[in-house]
C-alpha positions in Angstrom: 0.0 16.0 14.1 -0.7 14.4 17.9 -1.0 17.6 19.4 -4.3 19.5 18.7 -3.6 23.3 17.6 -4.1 26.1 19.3 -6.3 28.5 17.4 -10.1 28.2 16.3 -9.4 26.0 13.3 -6.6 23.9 12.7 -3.2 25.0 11.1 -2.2 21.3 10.2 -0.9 22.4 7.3 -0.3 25.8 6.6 3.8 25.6 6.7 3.3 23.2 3.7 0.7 25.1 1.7 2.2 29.2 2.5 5.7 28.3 2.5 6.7 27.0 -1.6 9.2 24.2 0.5 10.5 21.4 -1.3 7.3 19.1 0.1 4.7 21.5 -1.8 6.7 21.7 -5.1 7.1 17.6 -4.5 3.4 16.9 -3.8 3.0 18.1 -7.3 4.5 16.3 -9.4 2.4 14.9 -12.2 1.0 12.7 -13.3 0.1 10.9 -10.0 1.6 7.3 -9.5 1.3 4.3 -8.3 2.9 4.7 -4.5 4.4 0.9 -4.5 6.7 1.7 -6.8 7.1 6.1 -7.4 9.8 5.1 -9.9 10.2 7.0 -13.5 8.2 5.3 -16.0 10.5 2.8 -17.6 11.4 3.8 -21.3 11.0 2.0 -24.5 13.3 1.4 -27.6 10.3 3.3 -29.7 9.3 6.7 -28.8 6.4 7.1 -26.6 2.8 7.1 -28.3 1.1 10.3 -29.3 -2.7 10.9 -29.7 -4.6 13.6 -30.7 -7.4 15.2 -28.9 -10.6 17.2 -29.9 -9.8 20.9 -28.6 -10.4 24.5 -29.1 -7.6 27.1 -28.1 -8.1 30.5 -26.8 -5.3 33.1 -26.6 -3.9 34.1 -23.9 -3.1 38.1 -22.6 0.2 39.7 -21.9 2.8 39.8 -19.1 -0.2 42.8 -17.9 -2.5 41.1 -15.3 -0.2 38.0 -14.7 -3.0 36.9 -12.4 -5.9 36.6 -14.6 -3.4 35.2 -17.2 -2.7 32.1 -15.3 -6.1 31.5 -14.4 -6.9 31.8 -18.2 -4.0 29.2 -18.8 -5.8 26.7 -16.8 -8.9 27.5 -19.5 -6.6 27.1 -22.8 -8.0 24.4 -24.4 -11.5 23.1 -24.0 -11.5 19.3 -24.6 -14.6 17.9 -25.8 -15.5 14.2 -25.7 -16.2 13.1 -29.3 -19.7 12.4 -28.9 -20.2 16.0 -27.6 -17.9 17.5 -30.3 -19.8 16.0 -32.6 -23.1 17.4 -31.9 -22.9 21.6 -32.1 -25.8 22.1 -30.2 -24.5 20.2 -27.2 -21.3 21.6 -27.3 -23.5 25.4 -27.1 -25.3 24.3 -24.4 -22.4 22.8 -22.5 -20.8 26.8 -22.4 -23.9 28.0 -21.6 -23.3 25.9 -18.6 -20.2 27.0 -17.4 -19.6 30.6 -19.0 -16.1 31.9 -19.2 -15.2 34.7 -17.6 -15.6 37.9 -19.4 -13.3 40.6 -20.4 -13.3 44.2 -21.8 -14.6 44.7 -25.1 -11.4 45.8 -26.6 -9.7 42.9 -25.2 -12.5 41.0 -27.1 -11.8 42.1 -30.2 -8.1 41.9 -29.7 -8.5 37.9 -29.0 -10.9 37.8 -32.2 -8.1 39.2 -34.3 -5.6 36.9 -33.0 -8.3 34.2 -33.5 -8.6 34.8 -37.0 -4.4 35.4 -37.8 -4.5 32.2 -35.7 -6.5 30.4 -38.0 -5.1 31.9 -41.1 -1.8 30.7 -40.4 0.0 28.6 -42.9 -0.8 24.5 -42.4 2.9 24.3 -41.6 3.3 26.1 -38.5 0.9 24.3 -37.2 2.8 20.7 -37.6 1.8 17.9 -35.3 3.9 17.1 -32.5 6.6 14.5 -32.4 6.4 11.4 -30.1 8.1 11.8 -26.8 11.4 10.1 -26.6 12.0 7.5 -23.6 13.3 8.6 -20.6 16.1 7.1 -18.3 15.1 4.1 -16.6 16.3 4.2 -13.1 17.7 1.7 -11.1 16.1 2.3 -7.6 13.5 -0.3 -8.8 16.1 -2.8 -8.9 18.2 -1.9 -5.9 18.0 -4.9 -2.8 16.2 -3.0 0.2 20.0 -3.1 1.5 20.8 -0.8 -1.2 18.2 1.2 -0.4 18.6 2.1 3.2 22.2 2.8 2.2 21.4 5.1 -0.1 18.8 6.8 1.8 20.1 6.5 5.4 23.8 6.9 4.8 24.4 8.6 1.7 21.4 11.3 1.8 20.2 11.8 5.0 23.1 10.8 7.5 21.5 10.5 10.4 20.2 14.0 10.1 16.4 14.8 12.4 13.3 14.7 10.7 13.4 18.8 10.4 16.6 18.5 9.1 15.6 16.3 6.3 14.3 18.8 3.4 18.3 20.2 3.8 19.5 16.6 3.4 17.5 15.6 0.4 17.8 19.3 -1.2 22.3 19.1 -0.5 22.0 15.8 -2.1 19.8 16.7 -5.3 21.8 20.3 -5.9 25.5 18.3 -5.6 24.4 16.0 -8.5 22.9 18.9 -10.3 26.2 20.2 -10.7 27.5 17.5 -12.9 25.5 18.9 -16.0 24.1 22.9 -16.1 21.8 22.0 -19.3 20.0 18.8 -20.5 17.0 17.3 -22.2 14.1 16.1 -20.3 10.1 15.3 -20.6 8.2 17.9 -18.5 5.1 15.7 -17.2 2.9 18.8 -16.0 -0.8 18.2 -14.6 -3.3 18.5 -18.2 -5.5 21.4 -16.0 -2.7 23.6 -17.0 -3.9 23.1 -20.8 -7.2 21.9 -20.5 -10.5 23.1 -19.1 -12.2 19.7 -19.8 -10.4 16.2 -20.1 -10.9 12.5 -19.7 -8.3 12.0 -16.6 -8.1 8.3 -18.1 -7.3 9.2 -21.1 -4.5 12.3 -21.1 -3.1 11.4 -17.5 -0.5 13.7 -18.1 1.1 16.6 -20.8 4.1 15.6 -21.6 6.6 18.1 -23.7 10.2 18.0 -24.6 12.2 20.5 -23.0 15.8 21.9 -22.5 16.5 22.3 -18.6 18.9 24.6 -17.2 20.3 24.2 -13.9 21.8 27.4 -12.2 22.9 27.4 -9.0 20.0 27.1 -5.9 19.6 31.0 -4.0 17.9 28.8 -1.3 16.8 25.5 -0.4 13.5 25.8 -2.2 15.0 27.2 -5.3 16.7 23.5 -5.8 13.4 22.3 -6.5 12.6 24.6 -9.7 14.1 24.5 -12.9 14.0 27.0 -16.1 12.8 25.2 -19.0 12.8 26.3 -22.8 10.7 24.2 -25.7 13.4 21.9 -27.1 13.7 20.3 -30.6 12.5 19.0 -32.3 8.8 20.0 -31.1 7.3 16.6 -29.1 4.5 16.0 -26.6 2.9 13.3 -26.2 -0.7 15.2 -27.4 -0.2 14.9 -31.4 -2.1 18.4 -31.9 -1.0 20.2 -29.0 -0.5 24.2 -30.3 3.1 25.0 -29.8 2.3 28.7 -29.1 0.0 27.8 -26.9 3.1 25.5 -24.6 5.5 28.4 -25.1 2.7 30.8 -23.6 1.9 28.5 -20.8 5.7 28.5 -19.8 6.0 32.4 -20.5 3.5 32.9 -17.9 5.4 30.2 -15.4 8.5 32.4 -16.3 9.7 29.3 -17.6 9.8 28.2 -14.5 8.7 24.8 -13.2 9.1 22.1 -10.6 12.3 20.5 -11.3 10.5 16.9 -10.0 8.3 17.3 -13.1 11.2 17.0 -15.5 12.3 13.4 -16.1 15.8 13.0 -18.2 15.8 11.2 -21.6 17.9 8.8 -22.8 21.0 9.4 -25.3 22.6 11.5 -22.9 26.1 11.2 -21.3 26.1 8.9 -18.3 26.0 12.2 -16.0 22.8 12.7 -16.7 21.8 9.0 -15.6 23.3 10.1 -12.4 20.8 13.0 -12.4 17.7 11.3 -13.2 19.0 8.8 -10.3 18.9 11.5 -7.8 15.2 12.9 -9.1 14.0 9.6 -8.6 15.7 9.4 -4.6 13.8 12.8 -3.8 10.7 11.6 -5.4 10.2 8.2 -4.1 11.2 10.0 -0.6 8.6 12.9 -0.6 6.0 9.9 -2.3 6.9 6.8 0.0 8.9 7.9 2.8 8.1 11.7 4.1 5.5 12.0 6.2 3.6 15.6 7.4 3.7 14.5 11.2 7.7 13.4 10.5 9.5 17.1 11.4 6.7 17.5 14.3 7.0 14.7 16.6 10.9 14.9 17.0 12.2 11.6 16.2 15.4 10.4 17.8 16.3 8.0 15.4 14.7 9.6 12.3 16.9 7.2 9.9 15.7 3.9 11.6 12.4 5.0 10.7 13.1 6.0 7.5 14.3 2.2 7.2 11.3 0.9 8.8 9.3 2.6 5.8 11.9 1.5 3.0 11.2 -2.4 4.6 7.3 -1.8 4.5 7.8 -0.8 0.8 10.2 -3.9 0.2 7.9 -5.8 1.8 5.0 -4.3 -0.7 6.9 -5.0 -3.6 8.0 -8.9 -3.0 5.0 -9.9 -2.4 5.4 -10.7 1.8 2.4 -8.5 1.8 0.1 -9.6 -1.0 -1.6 -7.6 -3.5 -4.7 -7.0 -1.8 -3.4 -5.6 1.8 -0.7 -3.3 -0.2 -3.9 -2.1 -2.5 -5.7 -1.1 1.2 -2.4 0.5 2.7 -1.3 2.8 -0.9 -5.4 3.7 -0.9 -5.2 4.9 2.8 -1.7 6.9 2.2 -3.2 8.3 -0.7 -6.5 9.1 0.8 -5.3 10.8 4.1 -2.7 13.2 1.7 -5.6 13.8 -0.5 -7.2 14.5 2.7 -4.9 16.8 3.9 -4.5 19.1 0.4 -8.4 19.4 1.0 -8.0 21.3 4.6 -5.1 23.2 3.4 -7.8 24.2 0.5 -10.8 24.7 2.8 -8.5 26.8 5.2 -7.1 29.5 2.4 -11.0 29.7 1.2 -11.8 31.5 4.5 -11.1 34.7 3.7 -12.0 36.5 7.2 -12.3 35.1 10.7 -14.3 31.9 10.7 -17.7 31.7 11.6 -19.1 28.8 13.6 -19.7 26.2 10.7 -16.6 26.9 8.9 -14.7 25.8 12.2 -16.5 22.7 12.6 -15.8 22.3 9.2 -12.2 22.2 9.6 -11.9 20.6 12.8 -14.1 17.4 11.4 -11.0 17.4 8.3 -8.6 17.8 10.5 -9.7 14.9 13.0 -10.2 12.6 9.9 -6.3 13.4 8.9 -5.2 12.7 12.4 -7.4 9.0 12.4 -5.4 8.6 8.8 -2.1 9.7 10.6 -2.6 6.8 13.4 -3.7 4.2 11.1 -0.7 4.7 8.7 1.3 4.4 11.9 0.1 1.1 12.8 1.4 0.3 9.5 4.6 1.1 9.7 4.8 -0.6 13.3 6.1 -3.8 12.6 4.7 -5.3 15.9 1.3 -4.4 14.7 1.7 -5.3 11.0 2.0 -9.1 11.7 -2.0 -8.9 11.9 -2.6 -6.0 10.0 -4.2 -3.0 11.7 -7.6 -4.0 12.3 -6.7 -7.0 15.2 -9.0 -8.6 16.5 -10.9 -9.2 13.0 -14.1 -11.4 14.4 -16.6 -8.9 15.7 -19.2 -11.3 14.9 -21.8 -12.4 18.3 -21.6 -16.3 19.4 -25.2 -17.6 18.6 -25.2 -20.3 20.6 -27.8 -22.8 20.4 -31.2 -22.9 19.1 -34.0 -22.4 21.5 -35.7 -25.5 20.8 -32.0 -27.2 21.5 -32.0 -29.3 18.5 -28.8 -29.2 16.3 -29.0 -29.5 11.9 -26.8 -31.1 9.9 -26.3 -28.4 6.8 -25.7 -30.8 3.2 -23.8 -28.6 1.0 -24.1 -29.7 -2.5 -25.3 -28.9 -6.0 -28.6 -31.6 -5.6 -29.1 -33.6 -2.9 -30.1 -37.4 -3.1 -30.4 -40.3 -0.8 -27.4 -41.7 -1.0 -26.1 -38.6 0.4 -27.9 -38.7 3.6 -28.3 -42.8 4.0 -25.5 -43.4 7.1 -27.1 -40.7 9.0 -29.8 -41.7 11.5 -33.7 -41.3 11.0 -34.0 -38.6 13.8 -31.3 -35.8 12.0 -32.3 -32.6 11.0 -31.0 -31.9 7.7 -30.9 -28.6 5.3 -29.4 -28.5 2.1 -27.6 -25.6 0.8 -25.7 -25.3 -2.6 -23.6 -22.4 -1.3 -21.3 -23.3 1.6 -21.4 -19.6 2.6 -25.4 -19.7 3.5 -24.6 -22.7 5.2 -22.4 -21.2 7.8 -24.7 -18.5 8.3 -27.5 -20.5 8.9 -25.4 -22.3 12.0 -25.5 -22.7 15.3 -23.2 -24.0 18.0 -23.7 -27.9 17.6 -24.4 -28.1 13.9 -22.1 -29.8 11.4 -22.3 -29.0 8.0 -21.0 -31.5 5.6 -19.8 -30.7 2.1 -19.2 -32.9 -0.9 -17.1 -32.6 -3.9 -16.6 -29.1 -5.6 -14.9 -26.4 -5.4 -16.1 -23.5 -2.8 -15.5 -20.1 -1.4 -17.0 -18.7 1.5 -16.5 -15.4 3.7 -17.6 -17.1 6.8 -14.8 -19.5 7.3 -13.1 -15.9 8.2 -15.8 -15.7 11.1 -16.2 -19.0 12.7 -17.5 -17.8 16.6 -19.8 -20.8 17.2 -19.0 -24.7 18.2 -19.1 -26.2 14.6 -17.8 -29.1 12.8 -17.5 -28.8 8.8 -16.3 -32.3 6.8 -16.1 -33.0 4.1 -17.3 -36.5 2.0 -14.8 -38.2 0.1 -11.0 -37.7 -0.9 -9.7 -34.2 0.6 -8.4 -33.5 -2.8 -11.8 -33.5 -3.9 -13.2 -31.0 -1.7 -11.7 -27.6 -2.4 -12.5 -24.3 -0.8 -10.5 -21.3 -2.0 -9.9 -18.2 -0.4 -11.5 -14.4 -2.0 -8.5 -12.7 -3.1 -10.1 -9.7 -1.7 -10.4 -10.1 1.0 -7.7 -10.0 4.3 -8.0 -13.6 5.9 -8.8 -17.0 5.4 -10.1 -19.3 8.4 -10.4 -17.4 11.2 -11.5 -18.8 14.4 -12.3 -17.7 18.3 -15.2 -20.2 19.0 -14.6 -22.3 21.7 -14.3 -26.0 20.0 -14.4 -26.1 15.9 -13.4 -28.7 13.9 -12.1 -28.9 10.1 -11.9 -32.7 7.9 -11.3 -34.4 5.1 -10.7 -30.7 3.5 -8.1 -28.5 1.0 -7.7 -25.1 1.9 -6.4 -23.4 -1.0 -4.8 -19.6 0.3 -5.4 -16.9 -2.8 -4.4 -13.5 -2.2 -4.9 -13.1 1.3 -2.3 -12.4 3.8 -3.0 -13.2 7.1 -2.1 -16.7 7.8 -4.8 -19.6 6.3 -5.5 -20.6 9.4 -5.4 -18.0 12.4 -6.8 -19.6 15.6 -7.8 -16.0 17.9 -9.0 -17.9 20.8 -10.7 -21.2 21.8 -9.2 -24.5 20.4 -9.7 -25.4 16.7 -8.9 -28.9 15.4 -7.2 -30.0 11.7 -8.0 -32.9 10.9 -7.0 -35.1 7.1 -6.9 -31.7 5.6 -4.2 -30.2 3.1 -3.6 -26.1 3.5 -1.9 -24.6 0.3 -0.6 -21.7 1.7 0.0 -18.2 -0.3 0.7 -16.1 2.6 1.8 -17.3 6.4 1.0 -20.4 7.6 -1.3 -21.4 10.4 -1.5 -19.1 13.4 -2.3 -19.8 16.9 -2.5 -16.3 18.7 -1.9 -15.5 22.6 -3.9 -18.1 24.7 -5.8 -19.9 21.8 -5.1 -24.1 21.1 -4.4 -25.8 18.2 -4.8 -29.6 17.0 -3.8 -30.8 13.6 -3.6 -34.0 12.7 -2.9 -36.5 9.4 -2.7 -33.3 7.3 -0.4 -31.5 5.3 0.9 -27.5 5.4 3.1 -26.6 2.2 3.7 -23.3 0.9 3.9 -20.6 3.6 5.7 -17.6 3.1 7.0 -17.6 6.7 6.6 -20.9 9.1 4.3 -23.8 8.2 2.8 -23.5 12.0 3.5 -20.0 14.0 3.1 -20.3 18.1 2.3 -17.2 19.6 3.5 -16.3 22.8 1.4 -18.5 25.5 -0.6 -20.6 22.8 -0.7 -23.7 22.8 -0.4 -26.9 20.1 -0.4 -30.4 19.4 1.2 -31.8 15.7 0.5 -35.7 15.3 1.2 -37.2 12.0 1.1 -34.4 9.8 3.6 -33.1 6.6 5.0 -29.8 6.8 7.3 -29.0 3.7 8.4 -26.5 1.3 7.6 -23.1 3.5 9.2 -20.0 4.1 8.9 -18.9 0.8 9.9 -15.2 1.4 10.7 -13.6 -1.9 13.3 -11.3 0.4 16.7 -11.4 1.5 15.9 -10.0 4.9 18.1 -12.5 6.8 16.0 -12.2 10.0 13.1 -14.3 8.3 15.1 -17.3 7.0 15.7 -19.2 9.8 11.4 -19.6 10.0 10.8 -22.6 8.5 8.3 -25.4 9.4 7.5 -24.1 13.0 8.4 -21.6 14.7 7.6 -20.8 18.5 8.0 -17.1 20.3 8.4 -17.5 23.6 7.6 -15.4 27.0 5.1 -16.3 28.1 6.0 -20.0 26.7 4.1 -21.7 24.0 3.3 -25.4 24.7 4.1 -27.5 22.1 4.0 -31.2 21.8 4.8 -32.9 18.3 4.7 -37.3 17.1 5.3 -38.5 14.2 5.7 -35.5 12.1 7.4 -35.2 8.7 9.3 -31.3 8.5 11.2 -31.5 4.9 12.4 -28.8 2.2 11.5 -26.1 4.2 14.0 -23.0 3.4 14.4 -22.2 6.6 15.0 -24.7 10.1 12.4 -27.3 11.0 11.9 -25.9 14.2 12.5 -22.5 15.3 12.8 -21.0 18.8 12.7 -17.2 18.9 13.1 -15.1 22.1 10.8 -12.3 22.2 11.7 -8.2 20.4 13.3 -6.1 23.1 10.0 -3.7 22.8 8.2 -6.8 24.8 11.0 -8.1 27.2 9.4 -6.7 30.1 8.9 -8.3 33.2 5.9 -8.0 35.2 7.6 -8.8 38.8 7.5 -6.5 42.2 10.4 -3.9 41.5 13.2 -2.6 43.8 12.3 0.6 46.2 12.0 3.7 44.2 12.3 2.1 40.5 9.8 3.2 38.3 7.1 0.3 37.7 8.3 -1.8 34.5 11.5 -0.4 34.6 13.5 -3.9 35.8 14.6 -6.2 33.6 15.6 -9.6 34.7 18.6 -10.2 32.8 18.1 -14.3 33.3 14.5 -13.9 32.4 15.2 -15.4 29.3 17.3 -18.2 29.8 15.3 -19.1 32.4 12.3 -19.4 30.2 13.9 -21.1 27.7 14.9 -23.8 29.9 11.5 -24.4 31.2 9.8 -24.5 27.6 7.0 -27.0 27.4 8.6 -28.9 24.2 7.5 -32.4 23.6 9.0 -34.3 20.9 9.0 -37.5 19.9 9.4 -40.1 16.5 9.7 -36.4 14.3 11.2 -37.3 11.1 13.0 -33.9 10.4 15.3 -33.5 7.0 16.8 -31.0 4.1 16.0 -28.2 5.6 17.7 -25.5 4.4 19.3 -24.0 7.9 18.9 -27.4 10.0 16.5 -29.4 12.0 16.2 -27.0 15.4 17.3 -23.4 16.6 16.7 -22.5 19.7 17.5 -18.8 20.2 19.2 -17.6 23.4 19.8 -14.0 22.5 
């Protein structure tokens, strides 16, 4: 996917959409779910619902012209919406719009004649169809991510190479096929198979109850078919669904489908909850885990990354990524393989040599997949998820002053009065705003803007560049300013000197830390932070003051210290953080703060309460391998970067800039301090 191709347009694809692999029958499967969790819809104790739909069949040709038969299958039934069905002459005008293609004259009357047997047929053969029963639920939902990486790593792959891995997954999914040749399943097949026009919201799939019969696989792509046969009793999950019309679909698919389509029911011996199991490993791997680019840039350690994704996935589903940033990350996966069926599409359109627009064409698709492809890497990239992929998020220009060099005092408040403004002096410039948004847009460096009692949002806080101060007027607890679920971060700051009081920052939804300090110095002061997501964040060579507040809540520490950044803690109450709904063992000793170190933080803490955090009060972590690189004049003929001082570390350690003093520290879950040496 890095490399650009060699030919006129781009053959990004071409393996996947020419070849029939396992990926294309995979990328198939219907109906399309959500990514987060790719599991088999869980199964009821009463039998799924059935509905009927407004629909007119047509019938369908022999075995002679296979072709044109399954491009008539696609036309089977045309669903109207009721208002349209109700109203003939719409219904005429809407096949005027889109004619049907025509056939011979004595194929004409032949479909009339069937028409009109059709239609004579006795009202019993044409019985509605039974409710779907439910299908095995599957326990990969509920497996710890240690389970999964297990599973995935050592008992499917192996340690095999990324080209390797369609062998894996199709050697693991044809040895559990073996425990049962035949069994019952729902075949959930893509409704354009049955219907020329549908509402996708309401039919998001055609579901039919099938007999499945395993034979043994001719070649690795053949493990990913299956021969189906109409099972009984007759059941779909379309009420008045034709059963000629499903037995003619699958006579023209030779009764053959993609075996990722057919989900086991329950009722069956436990063997067959071993091979719904195994359907549900390949499908969450080809959904979640397989990438296009995987088998082309020649991992070395293709299992470590396959863990990497299974940990981004955990991390989805327990919430240490919160809903709004997993909504953005499932939206770009889905959008760069929707991206990528629409090249292979555009590329087999082209029937001769290109001309000059049509390669454009493809090479504008294909440089949009590649930007998808690098920004669904910087996902996966732990070092470059802690901020998400768009770091640095302020793009915003400092103002500055105001040419006239007077500063305003913003009142933000429903109705402003006199008592409001009566201990400020005679010569203040004041503006009132009832939106505390508006306010911060109307500032400049030197303003303060001073909020009373209410409760407030505002997308600004996110993009604080200018010297500000915001207070508020009366109890903290009064003063409340939530953050937009919607949006990534909270308070974000990289003005040179802004100051927060007498405040309560409530966290909702977002995931970057409440606070997150980019550069400058930002001050706490009397304010209370409710944390949803991470704490407060001080970045590489940004400063930090908070004092007489209170942090409680964080997922990870209360107060994270990048590497170089500095902070000073006096009197404030950090309790009840690391809240990470995960057993990953490497996040439990954060607690209330945590320091990485190289270049040093500085860090100087009085008079602090640290309780009930879940991890250690304070945390010293060296930094990841990936960054342990010293910068220092190397030995004759070593490559630049190459040395690594193996007393680097303790050395720094031993030289931290740590000042404590009259910290009250107690139950914490791990212990008061850790200071990491390895």
């Amino acid at each position: 996917m890095a490399s650009e191709p060699g030919t006129s347009v781009p053959e990004d694809s071409d393996r996947t959409a020419n070849s029939g692999d396992q990926r294309g029958e995979a990328a198939v499967t219907a109906p399309s779910q959500d990514l987060s969790a790719a599991e088999i819809p869980k199964g009821s104790a009463s039998p799924s619902p059935v509905r009927s739909v407004v629909a007119s069949s047509r019938p369908v040709k022999g075995k002679a012209g296979r072709e044109a038969g399954r491009e008539a299958a696609r036309r089977r039934l045309q669903l109207l919406p009721a208002p349209q069905a109700e109203d003939p002459g719409e219904a005429a005008a809407e096949e005027e719009e889109e004619p049907l293609p025509s056939v011979p004259e004595e194929e004409e009357e032949e479909e009339e004649e069937e028409a009109e047997a059709a239609a004579a047929a006795p009202e019993e053969e044409r019985v509605e169809a039974q409710p779907l029963p439910p299908v095995c639920v599957s326990p990969l939902r509920g497996m710890w991510r240690e389970e999964k990486v297990a599973l995935f790593c050592d008992e499917v792959l192996r340690g095999c190479k990324a080209e390797d891995a369609d062998e894996a997954m199709s050697n693991y999914l044809s040895e559990k096929l073996k425990l049962k040749e035949k069994w019952l399943g729902v075949w959930k097949t893509n409704p354009e198979l049955f219907f020329l026009k549908y509402e996708e919201a309401s039919i998001p799939f055609v579901g039919i109850l099938v007999e499945a019969t395993c034979t043994p696989r001719q070649s690795s792509s053949s493990c990913f078919r299956v021969t189906v046969s109409v099972a009984e009793p007759f059941s779909s999950n379309i009420a008045n669904i034709p059963r000629n019309l499903v037995n003619e679909v699958l006579e023209e698919l030779e009764h053959s489908v993609p075996l990722l389509e057919v989900y086991p029911v329950e009722g069956q011996d436990s063997k067959i909850h071993d091979i719904a199991l195994a359907l549900e490993v390949v499908r969450f791997f080809y959904d979640f885990l397989w990438r296009d680019w995987d088998d082309e840039e020649h991992c070395e350690n293709y299992t470590a990354l396959i863990e990497e994704r299974i940990n981004l996935w955990c991390d989805i589903q327990d919430g240490t990524i919160p809903g709004p940033i997993a909504q953005r990350f499932k939206k770009t996966l889905e959008k760069y393989k929707n991206k990528r069926v629409e090249l292979i599409e555009y590329q087999n359109n082209i029937k001769e040599d290109p001309s000059a627009a049509e390669a454009v064409e493809c090479w504008k698709k294909y440089y949009e997949i590649v930007m998808l492809c690098e920004l669904l890497k910087m996902w996966e990239d732990l070092r470059l998820r802690i901020h998400g992929p768009f770091f640095p998020r302020i793009l915003r220009r400092r103002k500055g002053k105001r040419d006239f060099g007077k500063t305003i005092t913003h009142i933000v408040a429903k109705v402003m009065t006199t008592d409001m403004v009566k201990d400020l002096s005679s010569d203040t410039f004041l503006q009132q705003h009832d939106d505390l948004d508006l306010a911060l847009d109307s500032c400049y460096s030197g303003d303060t803007v001073v909020i009373f009692p209410g409760e407030y949002q505002a997308v600004n806080l996110a993009l604080l560049t200018d010297d500000i101060i915001i207070k508020g007027v009366g109890k903290r607890e009064e003063i409340m300013i939530t953050s937009e679920p919607s949006h990534d971060s909270f308070v974000v700051s990289k003005a040179a000197n802004v100051k927060l009081m007498h405040l309560s920052l409530i966290q909702q939804g977002t995931v970057d830390g409440i606070v997150v300090v980019e550069s400058g110095h930002m001050t706490l002061e009397n304010c209370l932070l409710k944390c949803e997501g991470t704490g407060v964040c001080v970045l590489t060579g940004a400063s930090l003051t908070i004092k007489d507040s209170e942090i409680i809540g964080a997922q990870g520490a209360g107060v994270e210290l990048y590497p170089g950044s500095t902070a000073i803690l006096e009197r404030n109450e950090i309790h009840h953080c690391n809240n990470f709904r995960t057993n990953d063992s490497s996040k439990s000793i954060l607690g209330g703060v945590n320091m990485k170190v190289l270049p040093a933080p500085k860090l100087k803490m009085t008079n602090n309460h640290i309780y009930n955090n879940n991890g250690y009060g304070v945390s010293i972590l060296p930094p990841t391998e990936q960054f342990f690189i010293v910068a220092e004049p190397c030995n004759k003929g070593a490559a630049s970067g190459d040395k690594k001082d193996e007393n680097k570390l303790s050395k720094v350690m031993q030289n931290l800039n740590l000042e404590m003093n009259d910290n009250k520290m107690e139950a914490n879950l791990k212990g008061d301090i850790r200071i990491a040496t390895s």
